[in-house]
C-alpha positions as CSV (number, residue, x, y, z in Angstrom):
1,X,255.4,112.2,39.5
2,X,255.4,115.9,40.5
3,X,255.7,116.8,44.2
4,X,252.3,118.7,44.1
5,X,250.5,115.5,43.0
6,X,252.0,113.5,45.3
7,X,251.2,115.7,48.5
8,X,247.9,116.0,47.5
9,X,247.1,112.0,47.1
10,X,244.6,111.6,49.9
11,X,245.8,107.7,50.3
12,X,249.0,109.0,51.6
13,X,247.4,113.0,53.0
14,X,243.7,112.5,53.7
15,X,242.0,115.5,53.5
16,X,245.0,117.0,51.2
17,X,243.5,120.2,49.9
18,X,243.2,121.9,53.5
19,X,245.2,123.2,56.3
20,X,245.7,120.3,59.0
21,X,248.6,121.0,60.7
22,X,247.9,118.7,63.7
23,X,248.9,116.1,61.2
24,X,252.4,115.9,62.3
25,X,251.7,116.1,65.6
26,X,252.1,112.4,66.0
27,X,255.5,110.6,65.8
28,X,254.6,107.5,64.1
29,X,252.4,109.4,61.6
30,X,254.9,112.0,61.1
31,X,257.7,109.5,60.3
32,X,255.2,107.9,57.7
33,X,254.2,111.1,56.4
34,X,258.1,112.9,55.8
35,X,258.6,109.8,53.6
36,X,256.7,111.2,51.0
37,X,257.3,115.4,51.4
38,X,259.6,116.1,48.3
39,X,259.4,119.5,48.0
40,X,263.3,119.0,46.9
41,X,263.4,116.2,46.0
42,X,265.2,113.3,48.1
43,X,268.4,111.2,48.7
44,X,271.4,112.3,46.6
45,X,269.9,114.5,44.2
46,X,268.1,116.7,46.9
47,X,268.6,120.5,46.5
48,X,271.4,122.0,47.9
49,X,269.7,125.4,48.3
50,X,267.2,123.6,50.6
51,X,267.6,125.3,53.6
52,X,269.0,128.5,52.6
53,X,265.0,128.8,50.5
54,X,263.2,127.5,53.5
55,X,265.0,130.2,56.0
56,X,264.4,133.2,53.0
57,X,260.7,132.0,52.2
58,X,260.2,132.3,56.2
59,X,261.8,135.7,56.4
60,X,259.9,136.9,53.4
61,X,256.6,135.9,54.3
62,X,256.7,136.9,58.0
63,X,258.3,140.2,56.9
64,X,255.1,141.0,54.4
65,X,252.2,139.9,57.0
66,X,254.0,141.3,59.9
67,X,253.9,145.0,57.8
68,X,251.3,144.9,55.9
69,X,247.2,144.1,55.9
70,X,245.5,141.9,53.3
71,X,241.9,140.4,52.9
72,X,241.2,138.5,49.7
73,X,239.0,139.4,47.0
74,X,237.8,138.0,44.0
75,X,238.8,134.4,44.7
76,X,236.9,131.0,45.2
77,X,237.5,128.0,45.3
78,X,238.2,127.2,41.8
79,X,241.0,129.6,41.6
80,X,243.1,127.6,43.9
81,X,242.2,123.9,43.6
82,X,244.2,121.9,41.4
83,X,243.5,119.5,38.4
84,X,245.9,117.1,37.5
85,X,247.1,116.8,33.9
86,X,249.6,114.1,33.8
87,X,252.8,115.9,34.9
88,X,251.8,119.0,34.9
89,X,249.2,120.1,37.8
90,X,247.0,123.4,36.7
91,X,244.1,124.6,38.1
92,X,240.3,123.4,37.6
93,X,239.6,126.9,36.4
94,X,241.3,127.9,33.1
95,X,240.4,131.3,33.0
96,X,241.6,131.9,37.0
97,X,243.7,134.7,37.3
98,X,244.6,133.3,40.4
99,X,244.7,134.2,43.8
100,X,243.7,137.9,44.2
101,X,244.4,140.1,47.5
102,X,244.1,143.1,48.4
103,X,246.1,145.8,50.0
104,X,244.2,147.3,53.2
105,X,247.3,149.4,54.7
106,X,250.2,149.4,56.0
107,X,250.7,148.7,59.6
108,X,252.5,150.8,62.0
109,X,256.1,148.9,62.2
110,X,256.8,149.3,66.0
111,X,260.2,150.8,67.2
112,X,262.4,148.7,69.5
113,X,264.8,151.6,71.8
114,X,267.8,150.0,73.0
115,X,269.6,151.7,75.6
């Protein structure tokens, strides 16, 4: 089973499809719910690189929203939910060309003096 069917079961994450990060707030719940996050993989065949992608996707994405502006166009709903096809998840929408964005500026990146 792939790891984007399985976090989006809503027997295991109930109300799967949006952001609820209060989720984990709870320890019991959160013990439960780690049981079943395999974004890679688990046990002895979990990927090596794990940490090393969480701590670059982190850098990456704070480094793009902290610099530059975005507000999304062109996209609904369709473009981002997923349809399961057996192994493979796609979304509903066939002819999505995905998530669009765009570019409102760049922001002012603020100078830090050091004495």
């Amino acid at each position: 089973m792939s790891s984007v069917i399985m976090h989006h079961s809503e027997e295991i994450f109930p109300d799967s499809y949006n952001f609820v990060p209060e989720r984990w707030l709870d320890l019991q719940e959160r013990k439960y719910l780690e049981k079943y996050m395999v974004s890679f993989s688990s046990g002895s065949r979990r990927c090596l690189g794990m940490n090393l992608a969480r701590a670059e996707i982190f850098i990456a994405a704070s480094t793009i929203f902290r610099r530059f502006d975005f507000e999304m166009c062109d996209t609904t709903l369709d473009d981002i939910q997923i349809h399961h096809d057996l192994f493979i998840p796609r979304p509903k929408n066939l002819k999505t060309i995905g998530v669009q964005a765009r570019l409102k500026g760049k922001l002012v990146a603020s100078k830090i003096s050091g004495k």
